[in-house]
C-alpha positions as CSV (number, residue, x, y, z in Angstrom):
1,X,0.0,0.0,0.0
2,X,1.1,3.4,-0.4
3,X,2.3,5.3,2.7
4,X,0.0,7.8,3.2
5,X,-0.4,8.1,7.5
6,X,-3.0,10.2,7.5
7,X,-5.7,8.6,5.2
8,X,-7.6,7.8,8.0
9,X,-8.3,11.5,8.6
10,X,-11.0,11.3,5.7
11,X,-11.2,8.0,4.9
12,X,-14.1,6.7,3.1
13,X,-14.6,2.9,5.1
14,X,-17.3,0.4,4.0
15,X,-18.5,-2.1,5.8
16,X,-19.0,-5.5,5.2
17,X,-21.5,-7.7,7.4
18,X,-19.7,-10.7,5.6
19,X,-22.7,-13.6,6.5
20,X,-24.6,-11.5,4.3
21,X,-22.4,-9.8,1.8
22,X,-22.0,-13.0,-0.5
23,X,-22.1,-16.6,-0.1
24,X,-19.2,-18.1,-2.0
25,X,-19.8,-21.9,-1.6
26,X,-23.4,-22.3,-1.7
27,X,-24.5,-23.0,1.8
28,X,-26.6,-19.8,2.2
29,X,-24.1,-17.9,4.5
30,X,-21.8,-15.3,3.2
31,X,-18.5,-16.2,3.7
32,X,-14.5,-15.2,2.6
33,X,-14.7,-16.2,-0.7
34,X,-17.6,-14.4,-1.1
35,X,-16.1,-11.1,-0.3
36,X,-13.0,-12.0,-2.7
37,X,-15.6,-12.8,-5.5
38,X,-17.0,-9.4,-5.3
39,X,-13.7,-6.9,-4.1
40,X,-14.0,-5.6,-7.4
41,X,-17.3,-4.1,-6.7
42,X,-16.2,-2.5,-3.7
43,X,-13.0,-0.9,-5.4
44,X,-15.7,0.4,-7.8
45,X,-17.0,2.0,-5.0
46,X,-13.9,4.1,-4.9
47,X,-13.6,3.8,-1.4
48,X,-10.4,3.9,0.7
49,X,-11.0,0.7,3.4
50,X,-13.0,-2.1,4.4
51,X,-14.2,-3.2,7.7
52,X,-14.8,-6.5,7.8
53,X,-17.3,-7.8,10.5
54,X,-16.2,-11.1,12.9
55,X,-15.2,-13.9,10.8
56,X,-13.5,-15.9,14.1
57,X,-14.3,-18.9,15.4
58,X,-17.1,-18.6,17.0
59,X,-20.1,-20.7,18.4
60,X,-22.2,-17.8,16.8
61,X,-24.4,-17.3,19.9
62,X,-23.7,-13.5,18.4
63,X,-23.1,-14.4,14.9
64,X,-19.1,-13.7,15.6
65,X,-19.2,-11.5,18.0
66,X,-18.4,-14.0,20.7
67,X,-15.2,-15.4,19.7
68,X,-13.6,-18.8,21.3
69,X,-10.7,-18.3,19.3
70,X,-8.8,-15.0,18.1
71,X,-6.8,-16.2,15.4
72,X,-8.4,-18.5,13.6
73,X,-11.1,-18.3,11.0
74,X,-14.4,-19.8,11.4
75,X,-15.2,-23.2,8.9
76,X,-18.3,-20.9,8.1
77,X,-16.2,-18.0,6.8
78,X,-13.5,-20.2,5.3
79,X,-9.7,-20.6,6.2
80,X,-7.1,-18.2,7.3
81,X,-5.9,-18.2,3.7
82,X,-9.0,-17.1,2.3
83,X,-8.7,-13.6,4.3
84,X,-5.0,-13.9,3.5
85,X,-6.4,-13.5,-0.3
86,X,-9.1,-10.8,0.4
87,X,-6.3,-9.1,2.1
88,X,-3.9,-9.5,-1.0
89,X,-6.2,-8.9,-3.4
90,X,-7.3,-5.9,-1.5
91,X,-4.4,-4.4,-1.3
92,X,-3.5,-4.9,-4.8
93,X,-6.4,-2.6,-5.7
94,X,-5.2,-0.1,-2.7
95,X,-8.0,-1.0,-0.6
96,X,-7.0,-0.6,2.8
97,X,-8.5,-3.7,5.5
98,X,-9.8,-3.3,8.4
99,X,-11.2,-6.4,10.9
100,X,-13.6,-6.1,13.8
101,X,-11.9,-6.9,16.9
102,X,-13.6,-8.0,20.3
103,X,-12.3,-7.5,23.2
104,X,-14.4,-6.5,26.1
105,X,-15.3,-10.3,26.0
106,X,-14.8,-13.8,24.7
107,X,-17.1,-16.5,23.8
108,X,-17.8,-19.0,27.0
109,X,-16.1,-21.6,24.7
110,X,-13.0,-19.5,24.5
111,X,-10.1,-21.7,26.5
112,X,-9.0,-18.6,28.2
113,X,-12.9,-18.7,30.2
114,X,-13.0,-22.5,30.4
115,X,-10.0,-22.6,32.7
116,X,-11.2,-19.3,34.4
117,X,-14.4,-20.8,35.3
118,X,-12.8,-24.1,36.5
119,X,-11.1,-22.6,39.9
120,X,-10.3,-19.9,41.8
121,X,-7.0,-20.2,42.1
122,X,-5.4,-21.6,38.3
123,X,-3.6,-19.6,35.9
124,X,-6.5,-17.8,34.5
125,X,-8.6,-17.6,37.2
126,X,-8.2,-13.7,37.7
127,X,-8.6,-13.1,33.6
128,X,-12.9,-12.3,33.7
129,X,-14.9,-10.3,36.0
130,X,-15.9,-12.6,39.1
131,X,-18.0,-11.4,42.2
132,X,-19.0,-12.9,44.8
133,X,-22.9,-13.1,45.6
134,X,-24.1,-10.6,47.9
135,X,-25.0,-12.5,51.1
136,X,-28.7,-13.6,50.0
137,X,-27.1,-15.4,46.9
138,X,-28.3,-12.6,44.6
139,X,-25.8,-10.9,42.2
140,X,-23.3,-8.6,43.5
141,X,-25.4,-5.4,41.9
142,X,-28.1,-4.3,40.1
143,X,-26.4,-3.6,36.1
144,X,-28.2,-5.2,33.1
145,X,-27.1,-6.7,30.3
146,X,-27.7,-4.7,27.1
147,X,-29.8,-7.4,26.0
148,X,-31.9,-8.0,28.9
149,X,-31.8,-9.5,31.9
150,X,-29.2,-9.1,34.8
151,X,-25.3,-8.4,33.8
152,X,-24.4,-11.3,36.2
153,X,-24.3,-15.0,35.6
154,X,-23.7,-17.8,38.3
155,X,-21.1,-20.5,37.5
156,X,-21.8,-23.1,39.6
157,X,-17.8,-24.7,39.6
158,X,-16.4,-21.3,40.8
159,X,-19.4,-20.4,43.3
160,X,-19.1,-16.5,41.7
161,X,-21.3,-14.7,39.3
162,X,-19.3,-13.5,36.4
163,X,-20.2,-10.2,34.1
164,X,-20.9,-10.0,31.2
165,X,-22.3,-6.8,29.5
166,X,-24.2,-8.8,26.6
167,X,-25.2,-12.5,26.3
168,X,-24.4,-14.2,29.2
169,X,-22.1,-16.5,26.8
170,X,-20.3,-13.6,26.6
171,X,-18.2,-13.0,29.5
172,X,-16.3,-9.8,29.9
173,X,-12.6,-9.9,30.6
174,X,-10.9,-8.3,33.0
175,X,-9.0,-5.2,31.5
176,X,-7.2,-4.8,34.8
177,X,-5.1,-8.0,34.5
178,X,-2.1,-7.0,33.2
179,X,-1.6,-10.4,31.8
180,X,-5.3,-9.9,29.5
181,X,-4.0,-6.5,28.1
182,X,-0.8,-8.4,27.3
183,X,-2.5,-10.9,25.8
184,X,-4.9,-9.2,23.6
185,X,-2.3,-7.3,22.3
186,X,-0.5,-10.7,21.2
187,X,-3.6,-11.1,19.5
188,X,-3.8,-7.9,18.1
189,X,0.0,-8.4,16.6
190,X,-0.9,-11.5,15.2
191,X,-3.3,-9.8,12.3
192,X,-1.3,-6.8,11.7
193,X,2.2,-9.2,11.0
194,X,-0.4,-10.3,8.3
195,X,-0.5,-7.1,6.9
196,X,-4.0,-5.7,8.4
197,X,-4.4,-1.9,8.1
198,X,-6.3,-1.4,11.6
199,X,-9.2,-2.4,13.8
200,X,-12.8,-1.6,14.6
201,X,-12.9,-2.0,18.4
202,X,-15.8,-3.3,19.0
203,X,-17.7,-1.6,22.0
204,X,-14.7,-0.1,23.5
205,X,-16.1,2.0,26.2
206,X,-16.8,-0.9,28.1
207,X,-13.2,-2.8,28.5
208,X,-13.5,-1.2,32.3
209,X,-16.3,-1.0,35.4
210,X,-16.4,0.4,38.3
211,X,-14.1,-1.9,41.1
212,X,-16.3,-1.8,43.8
213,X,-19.3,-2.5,41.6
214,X,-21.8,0.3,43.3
215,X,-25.2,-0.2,42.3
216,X,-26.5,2.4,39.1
217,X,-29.0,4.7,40.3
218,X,-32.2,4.6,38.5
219,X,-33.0,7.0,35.6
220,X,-35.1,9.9,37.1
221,X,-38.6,10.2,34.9
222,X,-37.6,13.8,34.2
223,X,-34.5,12.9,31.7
224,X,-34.5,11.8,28.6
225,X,-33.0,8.2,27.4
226,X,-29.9,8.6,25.1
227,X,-30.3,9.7,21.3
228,X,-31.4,6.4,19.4
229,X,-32.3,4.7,22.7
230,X,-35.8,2.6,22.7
231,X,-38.3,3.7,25.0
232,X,-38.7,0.2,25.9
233,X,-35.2,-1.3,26.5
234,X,-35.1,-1.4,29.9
235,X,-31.1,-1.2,29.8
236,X,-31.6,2.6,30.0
237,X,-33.9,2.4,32.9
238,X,-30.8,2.7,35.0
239,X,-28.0,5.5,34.6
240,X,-25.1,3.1,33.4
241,X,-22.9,5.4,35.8
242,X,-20.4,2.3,36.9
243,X,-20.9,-0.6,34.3
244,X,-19.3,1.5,31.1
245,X,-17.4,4.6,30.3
246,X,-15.3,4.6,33.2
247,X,-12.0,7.0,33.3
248,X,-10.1,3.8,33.4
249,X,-10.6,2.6,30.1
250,X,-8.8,5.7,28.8
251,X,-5.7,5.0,30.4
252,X,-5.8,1.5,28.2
253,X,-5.7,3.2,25.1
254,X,-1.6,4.5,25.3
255,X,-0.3,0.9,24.6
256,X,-3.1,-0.3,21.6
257,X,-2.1,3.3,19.7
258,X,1.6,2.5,20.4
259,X,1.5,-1.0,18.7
260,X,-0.8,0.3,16.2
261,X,1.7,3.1,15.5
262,X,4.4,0.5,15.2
263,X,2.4,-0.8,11.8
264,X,1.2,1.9,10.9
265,X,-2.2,0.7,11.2
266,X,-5.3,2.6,12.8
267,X,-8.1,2.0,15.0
268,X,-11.7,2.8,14.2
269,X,-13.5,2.6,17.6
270,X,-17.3,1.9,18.3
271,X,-18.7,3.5,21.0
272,X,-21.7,2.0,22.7
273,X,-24.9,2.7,25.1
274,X,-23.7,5.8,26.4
275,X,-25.6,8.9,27.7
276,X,-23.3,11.2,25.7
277,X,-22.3,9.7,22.3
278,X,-20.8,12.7,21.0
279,X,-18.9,13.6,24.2
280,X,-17.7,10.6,25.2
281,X,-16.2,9.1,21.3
282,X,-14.0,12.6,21.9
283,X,-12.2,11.5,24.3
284,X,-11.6,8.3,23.5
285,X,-9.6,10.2,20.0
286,X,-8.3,13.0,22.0
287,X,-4.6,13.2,21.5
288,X,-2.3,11.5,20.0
289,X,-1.8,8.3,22.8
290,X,-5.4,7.4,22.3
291,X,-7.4,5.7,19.2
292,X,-7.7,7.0,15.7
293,X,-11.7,8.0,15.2
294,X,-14.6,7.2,16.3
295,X,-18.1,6.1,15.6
296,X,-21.2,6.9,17.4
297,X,-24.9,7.0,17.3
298,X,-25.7,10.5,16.9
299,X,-27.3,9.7,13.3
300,X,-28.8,6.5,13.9
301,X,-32.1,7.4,15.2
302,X,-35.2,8.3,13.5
303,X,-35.3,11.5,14.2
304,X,-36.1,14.1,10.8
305,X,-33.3,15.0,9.4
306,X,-33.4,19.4,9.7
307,X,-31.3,21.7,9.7
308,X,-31.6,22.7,13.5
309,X,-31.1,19.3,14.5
310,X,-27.5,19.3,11.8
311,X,-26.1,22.5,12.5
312,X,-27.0,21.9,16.6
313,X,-24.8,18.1,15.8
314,X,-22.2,20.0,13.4
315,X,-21.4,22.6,15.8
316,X,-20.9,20.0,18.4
317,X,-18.4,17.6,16.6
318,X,-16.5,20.9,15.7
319,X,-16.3,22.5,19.7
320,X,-15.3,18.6,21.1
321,X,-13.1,17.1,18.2
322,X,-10.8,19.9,18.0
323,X,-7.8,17.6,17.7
324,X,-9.7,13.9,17.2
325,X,-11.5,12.7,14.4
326,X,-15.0,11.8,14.3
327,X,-16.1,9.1,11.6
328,X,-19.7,10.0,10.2
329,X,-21.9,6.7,10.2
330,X,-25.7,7.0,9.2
331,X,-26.1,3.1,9.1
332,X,-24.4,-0.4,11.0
333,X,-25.3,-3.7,11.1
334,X,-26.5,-3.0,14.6
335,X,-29.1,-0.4,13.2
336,X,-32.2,-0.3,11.2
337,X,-31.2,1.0,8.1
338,X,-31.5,4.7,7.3
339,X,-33.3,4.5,4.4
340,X,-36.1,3.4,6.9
341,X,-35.6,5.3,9.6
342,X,-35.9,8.7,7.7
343,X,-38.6,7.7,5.0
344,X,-41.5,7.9,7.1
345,X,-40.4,11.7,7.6
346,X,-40.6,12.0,4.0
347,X,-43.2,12.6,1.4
348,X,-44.4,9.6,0.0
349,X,-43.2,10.0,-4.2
350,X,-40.6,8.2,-4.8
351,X,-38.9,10.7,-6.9
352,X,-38.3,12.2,-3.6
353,X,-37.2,9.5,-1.6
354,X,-34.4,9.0,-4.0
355,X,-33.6,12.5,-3.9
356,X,-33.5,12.7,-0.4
357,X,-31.0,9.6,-0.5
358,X,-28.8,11.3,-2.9
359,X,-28.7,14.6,-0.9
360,X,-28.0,12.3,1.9
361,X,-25.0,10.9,0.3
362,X,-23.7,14.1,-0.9
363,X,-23.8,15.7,2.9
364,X,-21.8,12.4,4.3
365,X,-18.8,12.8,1.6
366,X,-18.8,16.5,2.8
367,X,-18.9,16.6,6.1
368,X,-15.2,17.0,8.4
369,X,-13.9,13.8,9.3
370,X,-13.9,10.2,8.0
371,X,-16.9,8.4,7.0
372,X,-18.4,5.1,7.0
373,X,-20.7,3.4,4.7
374,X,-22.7,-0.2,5.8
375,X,-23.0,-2.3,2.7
376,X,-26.6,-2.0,1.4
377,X,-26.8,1.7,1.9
378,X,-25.4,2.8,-1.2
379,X,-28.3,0.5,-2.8
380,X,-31.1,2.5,-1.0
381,X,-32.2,-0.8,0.9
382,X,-35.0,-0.9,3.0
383,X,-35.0,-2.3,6.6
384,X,-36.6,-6.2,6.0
385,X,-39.4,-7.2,8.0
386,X,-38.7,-10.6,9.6
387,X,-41.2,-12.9,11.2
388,X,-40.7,-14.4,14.2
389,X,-40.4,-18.1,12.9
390,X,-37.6,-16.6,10.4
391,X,-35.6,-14.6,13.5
392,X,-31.4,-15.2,14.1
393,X,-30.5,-12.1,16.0
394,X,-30.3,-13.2,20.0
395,X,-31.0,-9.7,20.9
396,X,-34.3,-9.3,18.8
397,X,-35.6,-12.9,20.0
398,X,-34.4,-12.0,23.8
399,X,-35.9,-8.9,23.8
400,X,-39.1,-9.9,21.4
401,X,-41.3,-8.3,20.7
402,X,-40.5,-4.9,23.4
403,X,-37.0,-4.4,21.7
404,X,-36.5,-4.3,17.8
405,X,-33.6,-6.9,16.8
406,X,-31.0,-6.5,14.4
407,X,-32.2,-9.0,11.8
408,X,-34.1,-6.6,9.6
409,X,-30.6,-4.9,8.7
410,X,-28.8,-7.9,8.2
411,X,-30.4,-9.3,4.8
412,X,-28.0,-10.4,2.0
413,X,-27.1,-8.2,-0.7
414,X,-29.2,-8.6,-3.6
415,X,-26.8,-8.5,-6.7
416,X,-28.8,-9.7,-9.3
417,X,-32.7,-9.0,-9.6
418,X,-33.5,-11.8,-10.9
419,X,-31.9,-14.5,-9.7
420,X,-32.3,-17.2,-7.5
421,X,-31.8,-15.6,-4.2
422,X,-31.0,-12.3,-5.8
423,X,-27.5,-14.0,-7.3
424,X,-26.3,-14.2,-3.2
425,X,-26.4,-17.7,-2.6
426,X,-26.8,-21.2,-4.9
427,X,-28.0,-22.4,-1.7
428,X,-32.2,-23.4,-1.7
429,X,-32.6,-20.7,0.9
430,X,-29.7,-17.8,2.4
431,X,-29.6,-17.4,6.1
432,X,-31.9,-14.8,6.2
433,X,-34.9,-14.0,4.0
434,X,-34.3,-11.5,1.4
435,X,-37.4,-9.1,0.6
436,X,-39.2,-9.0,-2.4
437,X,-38.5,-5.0,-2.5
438,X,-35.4,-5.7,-2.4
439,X,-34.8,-6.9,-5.8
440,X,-35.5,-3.7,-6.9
441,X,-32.3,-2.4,-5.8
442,X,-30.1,-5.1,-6.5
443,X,-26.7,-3.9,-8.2
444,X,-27.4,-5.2,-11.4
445,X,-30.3,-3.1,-11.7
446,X,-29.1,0.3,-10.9
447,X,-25.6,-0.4,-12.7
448,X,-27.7,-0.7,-15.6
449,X,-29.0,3.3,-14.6
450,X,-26.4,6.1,-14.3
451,X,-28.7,7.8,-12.6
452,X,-29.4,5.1,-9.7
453,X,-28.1,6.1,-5.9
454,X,-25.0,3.3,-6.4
455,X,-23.6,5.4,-9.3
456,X,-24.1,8.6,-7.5
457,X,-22.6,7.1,-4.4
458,X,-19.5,5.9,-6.7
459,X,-19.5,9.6,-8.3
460,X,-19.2,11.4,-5.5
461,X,-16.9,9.4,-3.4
462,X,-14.4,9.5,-6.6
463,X,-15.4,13.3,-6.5
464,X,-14.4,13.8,-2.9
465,X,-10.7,12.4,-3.5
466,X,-10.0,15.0,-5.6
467,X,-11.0,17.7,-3.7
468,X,-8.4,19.0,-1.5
469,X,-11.0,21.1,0.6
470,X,-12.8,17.7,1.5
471,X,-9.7,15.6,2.6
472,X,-8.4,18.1,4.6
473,X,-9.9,21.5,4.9
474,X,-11.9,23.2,7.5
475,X,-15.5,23.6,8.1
476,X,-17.6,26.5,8.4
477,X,-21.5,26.9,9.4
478,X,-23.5,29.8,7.3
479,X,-25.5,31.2,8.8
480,X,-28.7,31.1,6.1
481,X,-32.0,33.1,6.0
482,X,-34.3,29.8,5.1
483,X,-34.6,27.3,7.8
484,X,-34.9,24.5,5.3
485,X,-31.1,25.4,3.6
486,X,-28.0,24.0,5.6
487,X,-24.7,25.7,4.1
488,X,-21.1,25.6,5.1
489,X,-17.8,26.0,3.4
490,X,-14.7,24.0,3.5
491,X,-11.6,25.8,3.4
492,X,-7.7,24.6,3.4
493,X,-4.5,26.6,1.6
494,X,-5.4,25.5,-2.0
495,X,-9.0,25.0,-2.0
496,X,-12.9,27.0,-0.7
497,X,-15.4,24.9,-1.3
498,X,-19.4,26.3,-1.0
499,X,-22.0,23.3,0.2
500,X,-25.4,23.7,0.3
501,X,-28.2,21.3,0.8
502,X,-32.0,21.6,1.1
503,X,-33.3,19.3,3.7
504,X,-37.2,20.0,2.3
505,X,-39.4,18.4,-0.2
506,X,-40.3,22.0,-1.5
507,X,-37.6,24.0,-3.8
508,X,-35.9,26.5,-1.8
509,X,-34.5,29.9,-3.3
510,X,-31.4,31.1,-1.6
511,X,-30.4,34.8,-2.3
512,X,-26.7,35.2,-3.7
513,X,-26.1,37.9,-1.1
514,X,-25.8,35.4,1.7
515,X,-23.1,33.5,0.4
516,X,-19.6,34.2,-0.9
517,X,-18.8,34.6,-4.8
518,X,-18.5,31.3,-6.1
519,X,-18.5,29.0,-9.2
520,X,-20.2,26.1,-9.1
521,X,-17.9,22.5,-9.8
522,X,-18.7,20.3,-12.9
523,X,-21.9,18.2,-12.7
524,X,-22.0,18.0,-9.0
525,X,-25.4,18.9,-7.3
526,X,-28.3,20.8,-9.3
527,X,-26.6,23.1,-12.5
528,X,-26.3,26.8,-11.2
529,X,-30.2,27.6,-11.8
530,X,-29.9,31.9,-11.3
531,X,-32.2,34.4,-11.5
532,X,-32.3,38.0,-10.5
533,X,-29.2,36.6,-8.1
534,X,-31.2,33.7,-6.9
535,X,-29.8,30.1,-6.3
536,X,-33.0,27.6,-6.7
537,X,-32.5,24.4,-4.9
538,X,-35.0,21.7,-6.1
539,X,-37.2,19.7,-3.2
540,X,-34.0,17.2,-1.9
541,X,-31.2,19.4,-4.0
542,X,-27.7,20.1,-3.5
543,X,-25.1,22.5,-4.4
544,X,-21.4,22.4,-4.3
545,X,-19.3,25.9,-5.7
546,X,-16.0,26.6,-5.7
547,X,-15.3,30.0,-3.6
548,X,-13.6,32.9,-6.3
């Protein structure tokens, strides 16, 4: 790969959910070979990374994301020399690779618990979170699992509960054992001698708790649950004061950035069920002994998308990321998918629906920061209804039917409209059920259409690497007379670049007055529609002029 250490800065990342990205040996899960089959496409995305989702072995209690052995590849997936060829074959098409790694916990099948749940007194006995019971027999405190139920589990060989923030065959380890922060980083070490280009940390602002495991107080009626949060998850009943986010976990971060340093590698950090997304993925990238950027869930709700509620977000990511970078993410695996979230806000033509996804795309490539794209989104998918009988996500069937699972975003990538399965999978039936609707969208379909969301996702992308103002520049709000327009300019030595956007299904005339003299770029955004000194947006539009 080329050296370029600060890519990362404005990186364009996509994701790949790889069970459902393609299925490369026809037993309806998406697997290694899979993702080699179809690296071309994402290249033709024009991206600068991947981030490939769990493919470990795994008992897939969590589909991956409870891992009984770091280094080796689940049979599902393939072998360790199938990622070594995604990873070659990436790199040969300067892709950059990144791989999810999970650390606040193992699989209960990982060795390292096995032995720690055998004794209290063997080698690894000190390497998970054990408590005692409080004297009734209950657990030691009151904290919840994020997907329901009490954070505690009895193991019956030890005679101590053990935590664990998810599944209960999830146990989380102990990130004040020196010996599991040496190990992990072992771990770690072992991908990036393979030539990996960073990590996403998987929910990295719980690797610590509170030590002396204090009860959490309960959420007073009077404040409102965390942007995104469910009214019914009864996780955020509490105020998850000691089980997450704890000033500890900072001081972790020194030796991860060193390694990573030493490979010039990066980590892409998710940040998890906290009060304060915004705040608290800032200091986690604050300086340079801590991770790269950071993702949060500031734009995963379904919320409408206005200009108050962007200029209010914008202004925030500029006063606490002064030195950090944030990385812009509208849509995960662990989200329904935006397309869905924001649609109902919307009117219901579907000529502007589709310009409202294109706007969309346009403000994420433009925005300060990195930027992350889950695959599917660039196709304009829809979040898939899944019935109950047809369910896989633990969380959705745990917390069924008060908390809305996971499932709906996970569907396979339909590549083909009409083929069997959508061209995923030779397999009779794929994992999960791919909608109908679906089809529609499928990347045969709207390669065949230069106008379809996937080109204008590839156009811009390609557009935003050669702007100099975009991979590097500063951002300014304007300050604009119609609450529908949002406007800011970004600036570095060679470039000014104007972007405007109309967040309303109703064409919006700006007056030339209120912005600076500019030009408009080549065939980016509406043409430079003028008259009498007025800019018309169309309902959904978008604007993008180089400052004179």
């Amino acid at each position: 790969m080329p050296s370029q250490p600060d890519w990362w800065r404005s990186a364009v990342i996509y994701q790949i959910y790889p069970r459902s990205f393609a299925d490369g040996n026809g037993d309806g899960i998406g697997d290694l070979p899979g993702i080699l089959n179809h690296i071309d496409y994402v290249a033709s995305l024009n991206v600068d990374a991947l981030w490939i989702s769990p493919f470990f072995k795994s008992p897939m209690r969590d589909f991956g994301y409870d891992i009984s052995d770091y280094r080796a590849v689940d049979p599902i997936f393939g072998t360790l020399d199938d990622f070594k060829a995604v990873l070659k074959v990436a790199h040969d098409r300067s892709l950059r690779v990144l791989i999810d790694q999970v650390w606040n916990h193992t699989s209960d099948q990982h060795p390292w618990f096995e032995e720690s749940r055998a004794s209290r007194d063997n080698a690894r006995a000190d390497w998970y979170v054990w408590a005692d019971p409080k004297p009734d027999g209950t657990a030691p405190n009151n904290w919840l699992s994020t997907f329901g139920g009490s954070a505690w589990a009895w193991e019956p060989q030890r005679q101590q509960y053990y935590l664990h923030n998810f599944l209960d065959s999830q146990p989380d380890l102990n990130w004040y054992n020196p010996a599991v922060v040496a190990a992990i980083l072992d771990t770690a070490q072992f991908w990036l001698e393979l030539g990996v280009d960073g990590f996403r940390l998987d929910v990295v602002n719980f690797f610590t708790h509170d030590r002396s495991l204090r009860d959490n107080p309960l959420r007073p009626a009077e404040l409102p649950r965390p942007a995104g949060a469910s009214a019914t998850d009864p996780f955020f009943a509490q105020l998850n004061l000691h089980n997450l986010d704890q000033p500890s976990t900072l001081d972790l971060l020194k030796p991860i950035r060193q390694l990573l340093d030493r490979y010039g590698a990066i980590a892409l950090a998710e940040i998890s069920s906290t009060e304060d997304a915004l705040l608290t993925s800032s200091a986690y990238v604050s300086g340079s002994d801590r991770l790269h950027t950071a993702y949060n869930s500031s734009l995963m709700t379904d919320e409408p998308l206005t200009v108050q509620r962007l200029t209010g977000l914008i202004q925030r990511v500029e006063s606490l990321f002064t030195d950090g970078v944030i990385c812009w993410t509208a849509g995960t695996h662990d989200f329904p998918r935006l397309k869905s979230r924001w649609s109902k806000y919307q009117p219901s033509e579907t000529f502007l629906q589709d310009a409202f996804d294109h706007m969309f795309a346009a403000l994420m490539v433009s925005l300060r920061g990195c930027c992350c794209l889950y695959q599917g989104d660039e196709l304009g998918l829809t979040q898939a209804e899944i019935p109950y009988e047809k369910m896989q996500d633990p969380f959705g069937l745990q917390g069924y039917p008060h908390v809305l699972g996971r499932d709906g975003s996970r569907t396979p990538m339909p590549w083909r409209k009409d083929a069997p399965a959508a061209g995923f999978t030779e397999a009779a039936e794929p994992w999960l059920p791919i909608p109908a609707d679906h089809r529609l969208y499928a990347v045969d379909v709207q390669e065949a259409d230069s106008t379809s969301l996937l080109q204008k996702y590839r156009r811009l992308i390609r557009w935003r690497n050669e702007q100099p103002a975009l991979r590097q520049g500063d951002l300014t709000l304007l300050n604009l007379a119609d609450d529908h327009l949002l406007g800011f300019v970004r600036t570095c030595d060679s470039q000014r670049l104007l972007c405007l956007f109309n967040l309303s299904p109703a064409t919006v005339y700006c007056d030339r007055a209120e912005i600076p003299p500019c030009e408009p770029t080549e065939a980016m955004g509406v043409s430079d529609r003028s008259y009498h000194d007025i800019l018309e947006l169309p309902p959904f539009g978008f604007y993008f002029a180089n400052l004179i």
